[in-house]
C-alpha positions in Angstrom: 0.0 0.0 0.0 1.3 3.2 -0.6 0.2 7.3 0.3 0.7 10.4 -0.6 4.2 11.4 -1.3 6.4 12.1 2.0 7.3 15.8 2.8 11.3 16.4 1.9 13.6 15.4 5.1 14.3 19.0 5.7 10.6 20.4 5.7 9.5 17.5 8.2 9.5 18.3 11.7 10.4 15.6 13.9 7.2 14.4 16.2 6.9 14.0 19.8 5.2 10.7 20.2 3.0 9.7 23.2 2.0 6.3 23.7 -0.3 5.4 26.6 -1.8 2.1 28.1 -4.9 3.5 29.6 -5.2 0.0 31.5 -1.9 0.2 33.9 -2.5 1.1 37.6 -0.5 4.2 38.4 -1.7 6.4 35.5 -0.1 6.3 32.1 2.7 4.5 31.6 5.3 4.5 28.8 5.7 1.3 26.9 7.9 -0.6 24.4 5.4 -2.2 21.7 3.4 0.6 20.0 0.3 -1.5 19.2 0.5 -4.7 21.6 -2.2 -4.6 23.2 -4.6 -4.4 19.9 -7.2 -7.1 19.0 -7.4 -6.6 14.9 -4.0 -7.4 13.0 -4.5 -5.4 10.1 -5.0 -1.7 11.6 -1.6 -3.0 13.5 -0.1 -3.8 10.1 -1.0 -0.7 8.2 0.6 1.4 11.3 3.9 0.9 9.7 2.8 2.3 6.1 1.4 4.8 8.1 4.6 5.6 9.5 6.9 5.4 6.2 4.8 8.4 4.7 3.9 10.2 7.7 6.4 9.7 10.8 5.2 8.3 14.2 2.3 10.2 15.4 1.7 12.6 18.1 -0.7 10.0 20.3 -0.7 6.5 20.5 -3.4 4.3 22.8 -1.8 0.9 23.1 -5.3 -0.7 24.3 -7.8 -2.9 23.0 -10.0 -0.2 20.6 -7.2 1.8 20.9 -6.0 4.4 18.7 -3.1 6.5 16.3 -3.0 10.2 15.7 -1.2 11.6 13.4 -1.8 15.7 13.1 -1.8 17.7 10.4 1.0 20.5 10.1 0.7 23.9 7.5 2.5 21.5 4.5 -0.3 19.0 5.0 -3.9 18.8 3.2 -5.0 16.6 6.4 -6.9 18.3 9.6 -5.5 14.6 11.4 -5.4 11.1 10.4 -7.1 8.2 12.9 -5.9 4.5 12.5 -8.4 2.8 15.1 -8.4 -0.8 16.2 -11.4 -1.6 14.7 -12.3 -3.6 11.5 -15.7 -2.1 10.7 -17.0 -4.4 7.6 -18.2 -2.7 4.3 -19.4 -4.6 1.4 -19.8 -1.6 -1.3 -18.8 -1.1 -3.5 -16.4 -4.1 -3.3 -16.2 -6.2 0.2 -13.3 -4.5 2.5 -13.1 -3.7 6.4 -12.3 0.1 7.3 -10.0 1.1 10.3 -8.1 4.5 8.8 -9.6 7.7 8.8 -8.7 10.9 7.1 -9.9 14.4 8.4 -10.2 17.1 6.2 -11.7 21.4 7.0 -13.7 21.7 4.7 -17.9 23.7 4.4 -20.0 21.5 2.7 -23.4 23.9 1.7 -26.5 22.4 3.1 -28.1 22.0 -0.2 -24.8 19.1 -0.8 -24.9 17.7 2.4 -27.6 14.8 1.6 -26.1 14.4 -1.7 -22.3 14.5 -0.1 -23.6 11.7 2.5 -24.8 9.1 0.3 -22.3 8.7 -1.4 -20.9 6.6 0.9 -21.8 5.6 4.6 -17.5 5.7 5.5 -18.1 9.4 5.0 -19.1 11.6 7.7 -19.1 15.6 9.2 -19.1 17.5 12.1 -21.0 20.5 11.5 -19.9 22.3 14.1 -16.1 21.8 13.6 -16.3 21.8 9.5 -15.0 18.2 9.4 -15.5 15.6 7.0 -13.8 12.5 7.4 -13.4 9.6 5.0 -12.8 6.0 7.0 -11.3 3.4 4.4 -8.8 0.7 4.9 -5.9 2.7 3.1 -4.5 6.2 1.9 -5.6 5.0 -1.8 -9.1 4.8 -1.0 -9.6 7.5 1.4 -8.3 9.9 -0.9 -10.7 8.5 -3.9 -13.7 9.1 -1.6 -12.6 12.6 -0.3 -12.2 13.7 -4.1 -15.3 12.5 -4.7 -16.9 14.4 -2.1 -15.4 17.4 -3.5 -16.2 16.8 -7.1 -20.1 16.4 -5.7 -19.9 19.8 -4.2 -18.6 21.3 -7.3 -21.1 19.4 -9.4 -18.6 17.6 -11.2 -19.4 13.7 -12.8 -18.0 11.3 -10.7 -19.3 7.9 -9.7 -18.1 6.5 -6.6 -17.4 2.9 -7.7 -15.2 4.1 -10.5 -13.2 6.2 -8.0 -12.5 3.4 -5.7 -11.8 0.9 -8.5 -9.0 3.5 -9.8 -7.7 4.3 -6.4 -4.1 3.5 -7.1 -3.5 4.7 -10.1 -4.9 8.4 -9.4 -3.4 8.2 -5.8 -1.3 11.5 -6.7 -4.2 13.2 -9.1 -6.5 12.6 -6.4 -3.8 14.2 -3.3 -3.4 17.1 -5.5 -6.9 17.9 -6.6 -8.2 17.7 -2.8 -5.1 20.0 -1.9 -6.1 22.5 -4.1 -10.2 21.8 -3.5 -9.5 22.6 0.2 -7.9 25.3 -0.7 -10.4 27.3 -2.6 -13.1 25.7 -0.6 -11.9 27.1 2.7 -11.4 31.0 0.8 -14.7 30.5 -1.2 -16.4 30.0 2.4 -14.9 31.4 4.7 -17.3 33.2 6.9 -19.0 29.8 6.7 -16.6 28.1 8.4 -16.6 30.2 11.7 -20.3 29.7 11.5 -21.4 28.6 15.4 -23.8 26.6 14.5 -24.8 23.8 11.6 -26.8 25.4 8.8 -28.1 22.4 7.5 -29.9 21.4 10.5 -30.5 25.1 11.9 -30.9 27.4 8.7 -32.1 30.2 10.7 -29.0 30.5 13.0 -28.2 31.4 16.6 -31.3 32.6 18.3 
């Protein structure tokens, strides 16, 4: 599996990693094995592709439905990333478990938001914070459903199935368009985003 291409050595800052084991008497306690105590082998598996593109990241739960956070810095199109120990099943459009998540800041208008949400039900959105998350079982696939998303706001053809299917080979096309769709989403809206409230389920705003 691959990702997105890795920052240059000299633009990556080195992270601070905390691991904890929420279990231990005595409050948290540092420990060797980074993922030991998880139940499902392949969230532990994908950690390390996880940290060949992306470094160790900042938190680390070392419990049974523990968790990996990686956050996003200024060079990065990612709010934070989420590898969870969890193998949620999913059987469209091809059979697959889900365990990675990809957080992006991003305003989706209300009259997208139904549209944006059925395109897939490993997408989701905090209204309140501005955001979406895609949850697949790799970079490849998460990145085919976040372009998708943005293509649906922008009205642009896309079919969700096709996306997936060509997940590797437009790996990069697919970093770079969301790059630059966050981008113009977040100037194109941004009084939106510092909204307090969730227009789509409170159109009239704060009372």
């Amino acid at each position: 599996m691959g990702g997105p291409n890795p920052l240059p050595k000299s633009k990556k800052k080195k992270r601070k990693m905390k691991v904890f084991n929420l279990n231990q008497f005595g409050g948290n306690q540092e420990i060797e094995s980074p993922l030991s105590n998880w139940r499902h082998n392949e969230p532990k598996k994908y950690y390390d592709e996880l940290v060949k593109v992306y470094g160790k990241p900042e938190i680390i739960v070392n419990q049974e439905n523990g968790l990996c956070i990686w956050y996003g810095k200024d060079t990065d199109y990612f709010h934070h990333l989420e590898l969870k120990d969890e193998y949620v099943e999913h059987c469209v459009p091809a059979h697959h478990y889900d365990f990675f998540y990809t957080y992006v800041k991003i305003y989706i208008p209300p009259e997208k938001f139904s549209q944006v949400m059925k395109i897939s039900g490993s997408i989701g959105y905090d209204g309140l914070k501005k955001l979406l998350y895609a949850r697949c079982g790799s970079i490849e696939a998460n990145l085919a459903t976040l372009a998708t998303v943005m293509k649906t706001i922008n009205d642009q053809p896309t079919v969700y199935s096709t996306e997936i299917n060509n997940k590797s080979n437009n790996k990069s096309t697919n970093r770079d368009f969301i790059i630059k769709q966050i981008k113009d989403n977040q100037e194109k809206y941004k009084d939106k985003l510092l909204l307090p409230y969730f227009d789509f389920a409170f159109p009239e705003g704060c009372r």
